[in-house]
C-alpha positions as CSV (number, residue, x, y, z in Angstrom):
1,X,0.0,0.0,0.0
2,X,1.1,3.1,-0.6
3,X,2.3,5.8,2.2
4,X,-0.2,8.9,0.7
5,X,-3.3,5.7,0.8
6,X,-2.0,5.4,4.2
7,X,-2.3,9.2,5.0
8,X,-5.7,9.6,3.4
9,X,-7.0,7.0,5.1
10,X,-5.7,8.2,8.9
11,X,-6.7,11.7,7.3
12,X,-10.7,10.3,7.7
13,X,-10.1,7.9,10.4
14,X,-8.5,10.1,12.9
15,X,-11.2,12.8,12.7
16,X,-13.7,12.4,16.4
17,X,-16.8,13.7,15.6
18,X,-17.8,15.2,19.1
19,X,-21.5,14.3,17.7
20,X,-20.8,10.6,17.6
21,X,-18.4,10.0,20.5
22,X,-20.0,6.5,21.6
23,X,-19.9,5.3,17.6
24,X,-16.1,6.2,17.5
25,X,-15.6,4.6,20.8
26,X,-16.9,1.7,19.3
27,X,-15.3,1.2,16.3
28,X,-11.7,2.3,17.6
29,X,-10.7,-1.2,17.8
30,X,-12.4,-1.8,14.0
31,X,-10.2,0.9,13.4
32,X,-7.2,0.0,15.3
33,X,-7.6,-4.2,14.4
34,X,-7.5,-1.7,10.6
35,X,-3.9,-0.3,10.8
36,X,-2.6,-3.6,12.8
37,X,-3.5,-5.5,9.9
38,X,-1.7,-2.7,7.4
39,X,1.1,-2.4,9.3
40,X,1.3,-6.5,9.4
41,X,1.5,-6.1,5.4
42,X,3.9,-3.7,5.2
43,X,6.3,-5.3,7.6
44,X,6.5,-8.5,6.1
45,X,7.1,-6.2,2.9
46,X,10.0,-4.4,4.4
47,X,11.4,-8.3,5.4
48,X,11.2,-9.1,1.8
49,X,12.8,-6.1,0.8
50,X,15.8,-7.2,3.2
51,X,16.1,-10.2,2.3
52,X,16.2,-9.2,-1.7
53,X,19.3,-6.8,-0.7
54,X,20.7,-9.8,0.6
55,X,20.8,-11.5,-2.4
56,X,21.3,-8.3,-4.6
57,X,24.5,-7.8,-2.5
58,X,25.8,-11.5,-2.7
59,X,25.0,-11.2,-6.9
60,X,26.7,-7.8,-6.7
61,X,29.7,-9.1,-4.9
62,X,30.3,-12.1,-7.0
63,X,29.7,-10.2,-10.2
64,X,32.5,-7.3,-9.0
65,X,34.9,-9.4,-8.1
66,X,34.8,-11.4,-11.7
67,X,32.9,-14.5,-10.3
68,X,30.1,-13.8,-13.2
69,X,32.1,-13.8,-16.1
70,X,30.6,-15.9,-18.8
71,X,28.1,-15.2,-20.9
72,X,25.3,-16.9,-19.8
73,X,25.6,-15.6,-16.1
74,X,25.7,-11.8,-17.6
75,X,22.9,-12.8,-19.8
76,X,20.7,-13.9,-17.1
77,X,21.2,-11.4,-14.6
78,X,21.2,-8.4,-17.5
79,X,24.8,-7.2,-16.2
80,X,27.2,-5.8,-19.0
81,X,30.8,-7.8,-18.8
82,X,33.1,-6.6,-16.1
83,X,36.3,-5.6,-16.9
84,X,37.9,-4.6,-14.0
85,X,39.6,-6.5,-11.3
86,X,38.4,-5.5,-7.5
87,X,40.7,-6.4,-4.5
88,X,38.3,-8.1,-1.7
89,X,39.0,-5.0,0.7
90,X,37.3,-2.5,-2.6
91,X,34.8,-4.5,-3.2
92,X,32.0,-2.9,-1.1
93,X,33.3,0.3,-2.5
94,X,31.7,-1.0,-5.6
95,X,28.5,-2.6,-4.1
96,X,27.6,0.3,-2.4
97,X,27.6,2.2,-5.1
98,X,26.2,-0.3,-7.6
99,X,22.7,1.7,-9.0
100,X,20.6,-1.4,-8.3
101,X,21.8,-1.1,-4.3
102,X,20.6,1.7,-4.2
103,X,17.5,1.6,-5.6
104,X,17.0,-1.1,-3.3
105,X,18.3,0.4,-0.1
106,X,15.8,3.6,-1.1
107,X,12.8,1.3,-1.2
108,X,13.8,-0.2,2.3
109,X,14.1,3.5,3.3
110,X,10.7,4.2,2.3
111,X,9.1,0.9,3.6
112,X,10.8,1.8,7.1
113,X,8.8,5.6,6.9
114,X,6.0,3.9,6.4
115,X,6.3,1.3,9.5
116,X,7.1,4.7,11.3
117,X,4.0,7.0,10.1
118,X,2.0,3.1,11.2
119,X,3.6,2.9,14.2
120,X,2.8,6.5,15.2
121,X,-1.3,6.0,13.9
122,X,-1.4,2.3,16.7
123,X,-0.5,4.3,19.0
124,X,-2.2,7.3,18.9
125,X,-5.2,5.0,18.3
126,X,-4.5,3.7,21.4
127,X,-4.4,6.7,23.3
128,X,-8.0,7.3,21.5
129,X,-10.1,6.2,24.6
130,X,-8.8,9.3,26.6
131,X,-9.1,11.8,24.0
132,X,-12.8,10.7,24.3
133,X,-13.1,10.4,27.6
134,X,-11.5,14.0,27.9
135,X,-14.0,15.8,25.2
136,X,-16.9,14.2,27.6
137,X,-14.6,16.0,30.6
138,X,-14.8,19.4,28.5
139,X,-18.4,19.8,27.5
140,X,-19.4,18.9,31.5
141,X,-17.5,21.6,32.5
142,X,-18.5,23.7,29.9
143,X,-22.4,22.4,30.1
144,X,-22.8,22.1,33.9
145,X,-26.0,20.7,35.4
């Protein structure tokens, strides 16, 4: 899911309509169980991602340090031939800075904003109960008797 579906959907869910504040009492944990399940998605999403850099780093290494130098191998993986020769010690120098890495490490960037913004919308969602209770607080005192 995307982060902006994310944010228009807190954007109408967060809203307490002071009219209604039994209904949104009720459905906080329809709402909550709501984000729980997203935020289930989108961390087994930000595993995958991990482990895919994983495996993009092993190919990476092998292919920098000449391991993936027959046609066939280049073929399969779409890498042009590598004509260099990388000590061991440079050869993160490389994979850092391969295009693909980072690609890669910019989508687990974003996947770990997103847990963040979910994380932040559980638990404010769990805090829901007194922002409720404290609205019925406000109009007593301001409605006494």
């Amino acid at each position: 899911m995307k982060i902006e579906n994310i944010m228009d959907e807190w954007n109408a869910d967060s809203k307490i309509d002071t009219d209604r504040l039994a209904e949104v009492q009720a459905d906080s944990p329809y709402v909550h169980n709501k984000y729980l399940k997203i935020y289930h998605d989108e961390k087994m999403r930000f595993h995958a991602l991990g482990f895919q850099l994983k495996s993009l780093m092993r190919l990476k290494r092998e292919y920098y340090l000449g391991h993936l130098n027959n046609k066939e191998d280049l073929a399969e993986h779409g890498f042009p031939p590598w004509e260099k020769s990388v000590l061991r010690s440079e050869v993160y120098t490389y994979v850092d800075g391969d295009s693909d890495v980072i690609k890669l490490n910019m989508k687990i960037a974003a996947q770990q904003e997103k847990l963040k913004y979910l994380e932040s919308i559980i638990k404010e969602l769990g805090g829901r109960n007194w922002q409720i209770r404290n609205i019925i607080e406000w109009n007593k005192f301001q409605n006494p008797g």
